[in-house]
matplotlib code that plots the C-alpha trace (Angstrom):
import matplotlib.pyplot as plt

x = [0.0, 1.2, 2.2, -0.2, 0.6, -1.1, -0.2, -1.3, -2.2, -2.6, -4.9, -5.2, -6.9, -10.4, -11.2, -13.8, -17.3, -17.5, -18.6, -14.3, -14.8, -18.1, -16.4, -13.2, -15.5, -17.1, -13.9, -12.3, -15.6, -15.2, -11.9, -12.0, -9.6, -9.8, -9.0, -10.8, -10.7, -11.6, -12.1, -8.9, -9.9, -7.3, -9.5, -7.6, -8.7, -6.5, -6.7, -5.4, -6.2, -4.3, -4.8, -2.9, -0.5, -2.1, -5.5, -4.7, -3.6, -6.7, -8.4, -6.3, -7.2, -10.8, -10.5, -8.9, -11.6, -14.4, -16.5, -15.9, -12.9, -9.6, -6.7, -3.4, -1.1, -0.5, 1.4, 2.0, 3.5, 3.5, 2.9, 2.4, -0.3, -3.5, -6.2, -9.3, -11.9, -13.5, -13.2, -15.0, -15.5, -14.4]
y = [0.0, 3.5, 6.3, 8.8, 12.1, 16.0, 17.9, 21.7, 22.6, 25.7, 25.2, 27.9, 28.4, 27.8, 26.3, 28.9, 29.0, 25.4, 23.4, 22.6, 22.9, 20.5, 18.0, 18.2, 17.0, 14.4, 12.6, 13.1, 11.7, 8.5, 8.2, 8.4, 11.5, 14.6, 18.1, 21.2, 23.4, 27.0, 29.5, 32.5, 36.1, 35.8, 33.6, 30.4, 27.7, 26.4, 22.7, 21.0, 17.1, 14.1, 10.5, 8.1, 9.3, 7.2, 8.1, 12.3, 11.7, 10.0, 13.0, 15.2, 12.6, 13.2, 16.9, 17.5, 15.0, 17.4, 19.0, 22.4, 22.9, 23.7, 23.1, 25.3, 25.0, 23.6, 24.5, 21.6, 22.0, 18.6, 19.6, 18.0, 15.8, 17.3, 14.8, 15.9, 13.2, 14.6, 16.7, 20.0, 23.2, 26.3]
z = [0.0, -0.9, 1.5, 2.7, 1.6, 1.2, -2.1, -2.8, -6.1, -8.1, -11.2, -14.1, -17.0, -17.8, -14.1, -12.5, -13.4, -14.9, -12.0, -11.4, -7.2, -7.4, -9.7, -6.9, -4.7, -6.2, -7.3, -4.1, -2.6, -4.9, -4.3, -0.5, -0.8, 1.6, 2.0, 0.4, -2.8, -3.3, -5.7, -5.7, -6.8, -9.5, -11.6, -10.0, -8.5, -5.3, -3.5, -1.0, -1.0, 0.9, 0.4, -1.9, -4.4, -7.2, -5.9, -6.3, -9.7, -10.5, -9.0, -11.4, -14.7, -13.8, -13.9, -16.9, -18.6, -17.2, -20.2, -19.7, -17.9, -19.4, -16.9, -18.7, -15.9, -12.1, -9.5, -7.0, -3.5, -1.2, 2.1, 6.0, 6.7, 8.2, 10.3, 7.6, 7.6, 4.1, 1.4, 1.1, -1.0, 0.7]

ax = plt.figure().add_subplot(projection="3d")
ax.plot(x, y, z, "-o")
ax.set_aspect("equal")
plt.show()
């Protein structure tokens, strides 16, 4: 079994106003993932999630197969474990 660990990401491009934060949580859900994700005011979209490594890049697959949203660039940070029990939109 893989390691446990938090990553915080960055998205940009087309990722506000396409239902990006909803289908966060929903794959996150599935995938037993937790943390948050919010909107930033610079058109952004910023998330932390923890879980397993193959499990966030799943998350990240899913996202860029969403309909409308156009992911142009990430920015990812790994970061300390936090004890979140889900994943929610901020």
């Amino acid at each position: 079994m893989s390691e446990i660990l938090r990553k915080h990401i960055l998205f940009y491009g087309h990722v506000q106003g396409v239902g990006f934060r909803y289908h966060a949580k929903y794959g996150a859900d599935m995938l037993g993932l937790s943390g948050w994700v919010r909107n930033l005011y610079n058109g952004s979209v910023e998330m932390e999630v923890q879980g397993r490594e193959e499990d966030i890049d799943k998350l990240i697959v899913l996202l860029q197969q969403g309909k409308y949203i156009d992911i142009t660039d990430m920015k990812v940070k790994n970061k300390a474990l936090e004890n979140d029990i889900s994943f929610r939109i901020r």
